[in-house]
ZASELO-946273 format. One line per field, with one value per residue (C-alpha): residue number from 1; residue in three letters; x, y, z. Coordinates in steps of 0.05 Angstrom, whole numbers. Example, Ala and Ser with C-alpha at 12.3 -4.5 7.8 and 13.67 -1.06 7.14 Angstrom:
<recs>
keza: c(1  2)
zado: c(ALA  SER)
c1: c(246  273)
c2: c(-90  -21)
c3: c(156  143)
</recs>
This chain:
<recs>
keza: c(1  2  3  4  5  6  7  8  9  10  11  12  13  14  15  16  17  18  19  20  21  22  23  24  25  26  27  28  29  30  31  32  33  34  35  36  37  38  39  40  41  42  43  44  45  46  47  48  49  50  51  52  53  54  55  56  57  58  59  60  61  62  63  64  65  66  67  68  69  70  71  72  73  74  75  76  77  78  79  80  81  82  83  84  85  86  87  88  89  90  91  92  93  94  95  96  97  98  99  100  101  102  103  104  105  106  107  108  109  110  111  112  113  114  115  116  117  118  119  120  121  122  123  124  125  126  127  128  129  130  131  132  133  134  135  136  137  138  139  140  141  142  143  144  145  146  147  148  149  150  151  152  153  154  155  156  157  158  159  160  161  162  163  164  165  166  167  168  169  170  171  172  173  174  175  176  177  178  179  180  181  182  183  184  185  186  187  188  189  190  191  192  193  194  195  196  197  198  199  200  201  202  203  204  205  206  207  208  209  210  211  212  213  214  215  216  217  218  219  220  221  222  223  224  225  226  227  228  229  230  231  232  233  234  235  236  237  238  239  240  241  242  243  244  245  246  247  248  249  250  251  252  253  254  255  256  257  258  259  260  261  262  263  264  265  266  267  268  269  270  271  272  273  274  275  276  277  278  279  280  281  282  283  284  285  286  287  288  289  290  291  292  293  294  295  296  297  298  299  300  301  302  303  304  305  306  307  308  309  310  311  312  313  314  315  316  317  318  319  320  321  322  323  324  325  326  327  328  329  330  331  332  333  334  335  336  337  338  339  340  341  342  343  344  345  346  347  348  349  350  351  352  353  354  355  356  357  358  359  360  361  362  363  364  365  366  367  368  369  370  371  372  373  374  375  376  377  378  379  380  381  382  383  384  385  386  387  388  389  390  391  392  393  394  395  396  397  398  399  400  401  402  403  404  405  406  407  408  409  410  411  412  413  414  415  416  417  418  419  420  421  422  423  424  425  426  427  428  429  430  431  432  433  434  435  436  437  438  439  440  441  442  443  444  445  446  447  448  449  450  451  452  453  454  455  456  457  458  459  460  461  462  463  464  465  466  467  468  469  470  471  472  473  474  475  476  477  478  479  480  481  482  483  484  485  486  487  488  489  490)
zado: c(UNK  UNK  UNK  UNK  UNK  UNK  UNK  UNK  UNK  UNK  UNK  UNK  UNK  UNK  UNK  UNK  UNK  UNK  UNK  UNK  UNK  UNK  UNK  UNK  UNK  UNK  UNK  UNK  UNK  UNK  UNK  UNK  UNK  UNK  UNK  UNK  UNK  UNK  UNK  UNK  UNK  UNK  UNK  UNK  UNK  UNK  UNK  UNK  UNK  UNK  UNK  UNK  UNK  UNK  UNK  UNK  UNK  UNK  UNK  UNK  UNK  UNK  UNK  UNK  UNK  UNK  UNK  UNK  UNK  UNK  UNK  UNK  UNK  UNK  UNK  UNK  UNK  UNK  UNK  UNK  UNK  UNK  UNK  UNK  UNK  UNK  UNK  UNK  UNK  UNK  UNK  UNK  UNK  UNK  UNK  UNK  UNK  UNK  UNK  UNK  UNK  UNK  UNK  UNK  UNK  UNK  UNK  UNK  UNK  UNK  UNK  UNK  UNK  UNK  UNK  UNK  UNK  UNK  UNK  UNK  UNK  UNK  UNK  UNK  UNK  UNK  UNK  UNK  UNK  UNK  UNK  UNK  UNK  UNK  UNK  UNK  UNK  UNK  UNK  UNK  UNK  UNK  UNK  UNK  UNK  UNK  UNK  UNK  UNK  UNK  UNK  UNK  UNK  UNK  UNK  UNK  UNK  UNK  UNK  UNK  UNK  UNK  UNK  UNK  UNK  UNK  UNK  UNK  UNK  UNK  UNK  UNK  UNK  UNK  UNK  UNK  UNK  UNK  UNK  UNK  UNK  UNK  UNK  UNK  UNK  UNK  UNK  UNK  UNK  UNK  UNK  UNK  UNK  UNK  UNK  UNK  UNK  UNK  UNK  UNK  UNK  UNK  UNK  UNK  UNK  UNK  UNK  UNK  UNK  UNK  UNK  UNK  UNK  UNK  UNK  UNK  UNK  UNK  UNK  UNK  UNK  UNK  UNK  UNK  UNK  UNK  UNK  UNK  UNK  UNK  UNK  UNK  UNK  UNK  UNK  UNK  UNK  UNK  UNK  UNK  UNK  UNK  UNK  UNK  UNK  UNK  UNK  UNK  UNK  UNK  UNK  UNK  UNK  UNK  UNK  UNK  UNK  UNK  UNK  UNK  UNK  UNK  UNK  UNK  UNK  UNK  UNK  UNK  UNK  UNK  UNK  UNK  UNK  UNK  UNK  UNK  UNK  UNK  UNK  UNK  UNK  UNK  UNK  UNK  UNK  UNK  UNK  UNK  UNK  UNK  UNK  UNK  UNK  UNK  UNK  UNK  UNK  UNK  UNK  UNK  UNK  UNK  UNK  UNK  UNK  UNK  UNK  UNK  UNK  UNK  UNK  UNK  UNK  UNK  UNK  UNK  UNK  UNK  UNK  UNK  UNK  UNK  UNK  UNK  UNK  UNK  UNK  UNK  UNK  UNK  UNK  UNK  UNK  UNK  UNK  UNK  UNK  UNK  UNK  UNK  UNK  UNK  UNK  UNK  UNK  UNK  UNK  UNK  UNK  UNK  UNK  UNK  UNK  UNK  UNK  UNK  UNK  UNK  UNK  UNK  UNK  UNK  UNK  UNK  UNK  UNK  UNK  UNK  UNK  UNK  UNK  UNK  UNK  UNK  UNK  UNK  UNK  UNK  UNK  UNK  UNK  UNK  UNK  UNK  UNK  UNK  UNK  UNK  UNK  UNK  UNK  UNK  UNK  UNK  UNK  UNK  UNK  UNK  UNK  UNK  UNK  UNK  UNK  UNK  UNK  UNK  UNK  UNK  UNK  UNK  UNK  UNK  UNK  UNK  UNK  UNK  UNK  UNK  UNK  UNK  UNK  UNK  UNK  UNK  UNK  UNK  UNK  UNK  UNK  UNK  UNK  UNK  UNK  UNK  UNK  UNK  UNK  UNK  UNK  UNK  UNK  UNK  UNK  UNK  UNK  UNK  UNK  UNK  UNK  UNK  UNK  UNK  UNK  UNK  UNK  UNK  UNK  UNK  UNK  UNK  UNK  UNK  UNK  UNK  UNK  UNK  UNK  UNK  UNK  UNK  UNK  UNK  UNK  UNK  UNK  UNK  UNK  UNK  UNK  UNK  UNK  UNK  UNK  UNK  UNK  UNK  UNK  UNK  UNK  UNK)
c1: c(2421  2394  2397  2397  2356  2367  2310  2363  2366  2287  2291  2210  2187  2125  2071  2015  1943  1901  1838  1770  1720  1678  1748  1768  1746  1801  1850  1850  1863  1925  1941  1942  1994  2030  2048  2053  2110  2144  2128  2094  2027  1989  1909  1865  1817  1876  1926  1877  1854  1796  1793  1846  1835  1841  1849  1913  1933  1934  1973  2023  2033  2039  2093  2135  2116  2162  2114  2045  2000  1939  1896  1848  1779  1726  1686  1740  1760  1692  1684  1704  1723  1780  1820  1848  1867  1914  1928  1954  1991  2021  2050  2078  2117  2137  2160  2210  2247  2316  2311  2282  2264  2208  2145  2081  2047  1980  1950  1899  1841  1815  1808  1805  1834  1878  1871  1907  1951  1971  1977  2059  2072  2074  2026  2009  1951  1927  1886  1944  1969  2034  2017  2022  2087  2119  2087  2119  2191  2186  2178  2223  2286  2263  2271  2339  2362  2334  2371  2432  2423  2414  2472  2518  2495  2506  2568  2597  2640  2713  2724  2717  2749  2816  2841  2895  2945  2929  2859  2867  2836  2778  2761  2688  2709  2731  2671  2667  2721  2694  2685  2757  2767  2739  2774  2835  2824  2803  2867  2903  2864  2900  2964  2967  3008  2972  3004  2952  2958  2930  2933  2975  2921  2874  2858  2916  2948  2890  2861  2914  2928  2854  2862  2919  2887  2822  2873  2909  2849  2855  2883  2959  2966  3037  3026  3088  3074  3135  3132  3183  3189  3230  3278  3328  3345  3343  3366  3435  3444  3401  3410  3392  3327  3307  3326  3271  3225  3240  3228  3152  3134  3160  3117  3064  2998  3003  3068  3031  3018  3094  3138  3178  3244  3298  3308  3263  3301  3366  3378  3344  3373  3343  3275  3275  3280  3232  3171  3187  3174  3115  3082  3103  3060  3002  3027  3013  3055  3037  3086  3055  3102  3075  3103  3134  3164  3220  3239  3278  3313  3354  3427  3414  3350  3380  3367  3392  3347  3278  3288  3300  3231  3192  3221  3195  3127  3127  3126  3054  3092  3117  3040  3071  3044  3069  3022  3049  3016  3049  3025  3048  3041  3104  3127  3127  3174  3228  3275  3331  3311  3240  3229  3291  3276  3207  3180  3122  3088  3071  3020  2953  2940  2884  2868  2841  2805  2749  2688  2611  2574  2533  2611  2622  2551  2566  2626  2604  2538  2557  2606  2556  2503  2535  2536  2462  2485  2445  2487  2457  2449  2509  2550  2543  2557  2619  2636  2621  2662  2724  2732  2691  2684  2759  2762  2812  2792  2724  2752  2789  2726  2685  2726  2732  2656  2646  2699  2648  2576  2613  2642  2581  2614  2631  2669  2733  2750  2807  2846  2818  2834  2903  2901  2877  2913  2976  2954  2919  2989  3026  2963  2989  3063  3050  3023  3066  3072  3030  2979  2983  2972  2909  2882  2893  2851  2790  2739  2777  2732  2792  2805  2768  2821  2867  2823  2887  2935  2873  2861  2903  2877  2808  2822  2843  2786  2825  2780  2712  2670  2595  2564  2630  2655  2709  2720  2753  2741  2722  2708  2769  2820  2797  2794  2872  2886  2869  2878  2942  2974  3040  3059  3122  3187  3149)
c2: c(1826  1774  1695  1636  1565  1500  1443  1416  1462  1468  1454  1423  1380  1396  1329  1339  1308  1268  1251  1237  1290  1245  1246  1304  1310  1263  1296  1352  1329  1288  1359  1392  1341  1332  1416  1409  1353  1405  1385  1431  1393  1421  1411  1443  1474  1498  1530  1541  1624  1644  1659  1619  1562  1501  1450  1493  1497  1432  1404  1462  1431  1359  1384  1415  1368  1331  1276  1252  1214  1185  1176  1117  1092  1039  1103  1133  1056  1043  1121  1138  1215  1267  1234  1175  1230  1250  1187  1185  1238  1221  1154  1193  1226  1164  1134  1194  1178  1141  1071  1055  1131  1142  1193  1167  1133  1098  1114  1080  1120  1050  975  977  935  986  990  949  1021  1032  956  949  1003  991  1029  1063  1034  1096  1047  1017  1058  1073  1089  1170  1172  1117  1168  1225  1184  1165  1229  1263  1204  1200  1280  1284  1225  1266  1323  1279  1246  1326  1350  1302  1306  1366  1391  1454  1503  1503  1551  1623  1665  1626  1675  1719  1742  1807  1789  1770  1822  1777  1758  1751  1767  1833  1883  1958  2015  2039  2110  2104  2069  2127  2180  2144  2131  2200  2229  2176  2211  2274  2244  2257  2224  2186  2155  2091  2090  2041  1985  1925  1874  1938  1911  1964  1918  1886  1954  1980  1912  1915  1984  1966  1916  1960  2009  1944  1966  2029  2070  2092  2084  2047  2011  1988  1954  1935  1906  1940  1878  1843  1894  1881  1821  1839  1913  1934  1993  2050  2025  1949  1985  2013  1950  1915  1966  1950  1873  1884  1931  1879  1828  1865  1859  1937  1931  1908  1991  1985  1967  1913  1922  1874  1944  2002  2028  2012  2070  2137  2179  2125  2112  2196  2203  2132  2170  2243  2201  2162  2230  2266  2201  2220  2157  2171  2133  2107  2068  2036  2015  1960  1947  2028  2021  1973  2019  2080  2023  2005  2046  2071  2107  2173  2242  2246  2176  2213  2282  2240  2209  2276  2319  2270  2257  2344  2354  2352  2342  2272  2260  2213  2188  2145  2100  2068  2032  2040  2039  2105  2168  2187  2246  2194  2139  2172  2171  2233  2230  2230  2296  2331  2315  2343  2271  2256  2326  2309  2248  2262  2211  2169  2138  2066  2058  2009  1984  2014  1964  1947  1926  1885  1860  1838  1805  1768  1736  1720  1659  1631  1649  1603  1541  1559  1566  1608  1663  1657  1716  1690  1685  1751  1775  1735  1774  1850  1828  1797  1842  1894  1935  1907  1875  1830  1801  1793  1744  1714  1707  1680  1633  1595  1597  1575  1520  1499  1496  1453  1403  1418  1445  1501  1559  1535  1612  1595  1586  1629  1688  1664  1681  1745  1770  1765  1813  1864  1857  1887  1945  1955  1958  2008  2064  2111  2113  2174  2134  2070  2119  2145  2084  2055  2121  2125  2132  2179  2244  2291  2251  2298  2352  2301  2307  2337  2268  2224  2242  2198  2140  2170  2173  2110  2078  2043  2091  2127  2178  2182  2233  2255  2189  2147  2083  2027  1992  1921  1908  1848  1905  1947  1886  1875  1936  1944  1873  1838  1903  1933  2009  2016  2011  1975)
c3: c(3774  3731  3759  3716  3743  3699  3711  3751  3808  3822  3894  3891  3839  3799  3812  3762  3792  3749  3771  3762  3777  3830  3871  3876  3960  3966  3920  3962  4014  3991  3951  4024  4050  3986  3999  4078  4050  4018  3953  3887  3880  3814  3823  3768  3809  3847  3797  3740  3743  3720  3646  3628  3579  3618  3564  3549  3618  3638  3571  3579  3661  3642  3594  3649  3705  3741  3757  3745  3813  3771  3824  3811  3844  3827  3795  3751  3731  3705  3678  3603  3587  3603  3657  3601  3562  3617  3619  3551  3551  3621  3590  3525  3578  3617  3549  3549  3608  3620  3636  3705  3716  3746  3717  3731  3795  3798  3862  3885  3925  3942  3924  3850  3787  3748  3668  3630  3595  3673  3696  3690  3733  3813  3843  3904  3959  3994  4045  4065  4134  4105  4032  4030  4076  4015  3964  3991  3996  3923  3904  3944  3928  3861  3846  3881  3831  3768  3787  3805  3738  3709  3736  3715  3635  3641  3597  3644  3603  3623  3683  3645  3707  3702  3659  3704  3648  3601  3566  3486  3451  3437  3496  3518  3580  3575  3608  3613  3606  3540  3561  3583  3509  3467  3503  3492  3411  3402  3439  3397  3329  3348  3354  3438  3475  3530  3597  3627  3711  3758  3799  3793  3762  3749  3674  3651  3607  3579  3557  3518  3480  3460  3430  3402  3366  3351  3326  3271  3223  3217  3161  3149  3221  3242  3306  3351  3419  3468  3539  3577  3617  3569  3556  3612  3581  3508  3504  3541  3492  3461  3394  3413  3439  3359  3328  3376  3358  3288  3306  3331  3270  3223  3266  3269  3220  3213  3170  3113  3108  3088  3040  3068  3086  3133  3172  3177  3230  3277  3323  3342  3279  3231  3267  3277  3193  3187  3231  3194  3121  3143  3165  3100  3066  3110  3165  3230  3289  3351  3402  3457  3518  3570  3632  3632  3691  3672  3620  3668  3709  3644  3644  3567  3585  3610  3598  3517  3509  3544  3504  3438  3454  3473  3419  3362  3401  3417  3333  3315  3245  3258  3279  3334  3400  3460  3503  3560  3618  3692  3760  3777  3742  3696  3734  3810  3773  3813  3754  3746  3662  3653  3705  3672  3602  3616  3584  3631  3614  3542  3565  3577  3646  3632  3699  3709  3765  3798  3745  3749  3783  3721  3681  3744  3751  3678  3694  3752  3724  3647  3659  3703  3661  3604  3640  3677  3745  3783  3823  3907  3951  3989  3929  3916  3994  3981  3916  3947  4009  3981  3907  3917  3843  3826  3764  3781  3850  3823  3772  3829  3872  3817  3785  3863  3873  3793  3813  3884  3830  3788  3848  3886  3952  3988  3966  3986  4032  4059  3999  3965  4024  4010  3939  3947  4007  3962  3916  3963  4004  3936  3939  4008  3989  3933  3981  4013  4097  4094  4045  4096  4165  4126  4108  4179  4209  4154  4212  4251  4262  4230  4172  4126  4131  4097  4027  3990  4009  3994  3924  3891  3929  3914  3832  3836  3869  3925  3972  3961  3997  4007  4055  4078  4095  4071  4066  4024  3953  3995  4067  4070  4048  4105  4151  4125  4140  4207  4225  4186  4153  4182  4171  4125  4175  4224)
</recs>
């Protein structure tokens, strides 16, 4: 895991010490208390190494330094050599500051006038009793207002884990599933039907609009994409359903393949003879249905409406192929048509289940990366407890601890449980009684005998197994589930 830090969240400042040579007993000594302080003093003969070249060194440090103590004595007054250099460049840096910052301090080792380049700045009597304890409070107020001042010039990127919808297919925040991507496509080359399961919120949606849109470039390839989710409202009869079909092709960029015409299509016998002469000219076709589940509910899609579908998709003439996106497989919709029309068994099932943990790694650091926050070890014990390897919750997670760098406060955990608890509740809903008893008795002793009724849950990530135990995707589902969760019918 990689970690970003911006000047403005050092957490000690860097105090460069000039000095004369004749002084440096004394600057020692205030180096000693400067670190005891809690500060990050930077002495020469301290933080040089050997072999290094300390002209180099020592320009390079004043560069980064976040102050400069010139300490100053009746000997290195009177004395001409290295230490005005410092000087020099210690006021070049000065003259970069914002008005009334503060850079460099004259400190005085004991009574002595200080040179005229240095005389306009207030300076700091180490005889007097309370002189180092008002050195170390300058520095110390000082640095928290220069990192104050930091923070608030600097321009944060708008929130990039607010996105909760389907992901455009260009977003850059779209990580992993490309092994799940190129079996897909090259399924898709041979005209193979393919049926995309998971999760509610898995990234389902997201995935198959992106290669949908990979797909827009390819050659004599007509592309049709349909969310089922609108078609309650829009499609009452079969023949309503081919004429919005014919809508999204004509919409589509892919229809520039075509000759344009009002109506390629406007009911299965036309769209049948439309796919059969686009394959004669080489075409192939590919229908992609979001939202499948919507799509058996409708009183049209009976048993004539799923054969018509699988015969032209069964013809590797037509070179045809459906996509659709559910949450459960095709043959567990619990619809009379798709099991008798034999629909579901022309899909290869493409699960989608939890990311690697370098995709989600990926995920969690680059929007924080962008706007050079650095990621804390409690951030990320936050992350693992509440999301787990789940795409989704992990944008949830991030996107309230983004929202706390930016305010500078707390993860605000309480509303953020709240948010998540709704969707891990609709997790919960989705499984079966037998799925929910299981879950509720993962460290029982007996529960490996159960491996058959598991694998489902297993495929789809919501559980894992590691040296013969099981256990779920994120410690807050499993503290849900034994703690807030109720068995179906109870």
């Amino acid at each position: 895991m990689q970690s970003l830090k911006s000047n403005s969240q050092k957490t000690k400042p860097l105090i460069f010490l000039c000095h004369a040579k004749e002084d440096i007993q004394q600057v020692r000594k205030i180096y000693d208390k400067l670190k005891n302080a809690g500060l990050n003093p930077w002495l020469d003969e301290e933080n040089i190494m050997p072999g290094q070249d300390w002209n180099l060194e020592i320009q390079t440090t004043i560069q980064k330094t976040d102050f400069a103590l010139i300490f100053l004595s009746q000997c290195s007054v009177a004395k001409t050599g290295y230490v005005h250099k410092e000087i020099k460049w210690a006021l070049e840096k000065q003259d970069e500051q914002p008005e009334g910052g503060i850079f460099l301090i004259p400190v005085k080792l004991d009574e002595c006038e200080l040179p005229y380049s240095l005389s306009k700045f207030q300076a700091v009597d180490l005889s007097d009793f309370h002189g180092m304890e008002k050195l170390i409070h300058t520095l110390k107020d000082q640095f928290n207002e220069n990192i104050h001042r930091a923070q608030k010039s600097i321009k944060h990127l708008p929130n990039p884990y607010i996105n909760r919808e389907m992901l455009s297919p260009d977003s850059k925040m779209f990580f992993g599933r490309q092994k799940e991507i190129n079996t897909i496509c090259e399924l898709l080359s041979k005209t193979k039907s393919v049926s995309i399961i998971g999760e509610r919120r898995i990234g389902k949606s997201s995935l198959a609009n992106r290669i949908y849109h990979e797909l827009q470039s390819s050659q004599n390839t007509i592309l049709i994409y349909i969310d089922c989710n609108e078609l309650e409202e829009t499609c009452s009869t079969r023949d309503e359903f081919f004429k919005l079909m014919n809508h999204k092709l004509k919409q589509s960029q892919n229809s520039n393949n075509l000759m344009f015409s009002d109506n390629y299509f406007n009911c299965y016998s036309t769209f049948k003879r439309f796919i059969e002469k686009q394959a004669k000219q080489s075409f192939k076709s590919i229908v992609f249905m979001d939202e499948f589940e919507s799509l058996p509910k409708i009183p049209f899609a009976d048993d004539t409406f799923f054969s018509n579908l699988r015969s032209i998709a069964n013809n590797p003439a037509n070179h045809f192929a459906f996509v659709t996106v559910s949450k459960k497989d095709l043959s567990q919709l619990a619809h009379n048509a798709i099991d008798s029309s034999n629909f579901w068994n022309i899909f290869h099932p493409q699960y989608l289940g939890m990311m690697d943990t370098n995709n989600i790694n990926e995920l969690r650091t680059t929007g924080f990366q962008n706007s050079n926050f650095e990621l804390t070890e409690n951030d990320l014990n936050i992350m693992n407890y509440y999301a787990g390897n789940f795409p989704f919750f992990n944008q949830i997670v991030c996107w309230y601890i983004y929202d706390s760098k930016i305010d500078q406060t707390q993860v605000n955990e309480p509303q953020m449980v709240n948010d998540l608890k709704i969707h891990y509740q609709t997790i919960w809903d989705l499984r079966t009684l037998q799925e929910q008893q299981l879950l509720k008795k993962l460290n029982h002793p007996k529960i490996a005998k159960f491996k058959f009724q598991m694998n489902d849950m297993l495929v789809r990530g919501l559980v894992e197994k590691k040296a013969g135990t099981y256990f779920t995707f994120s410690r807050f589902f499993d503290d849900l589930i034994q703690g807030a969760f109720k068995l179906k019918g109870k």
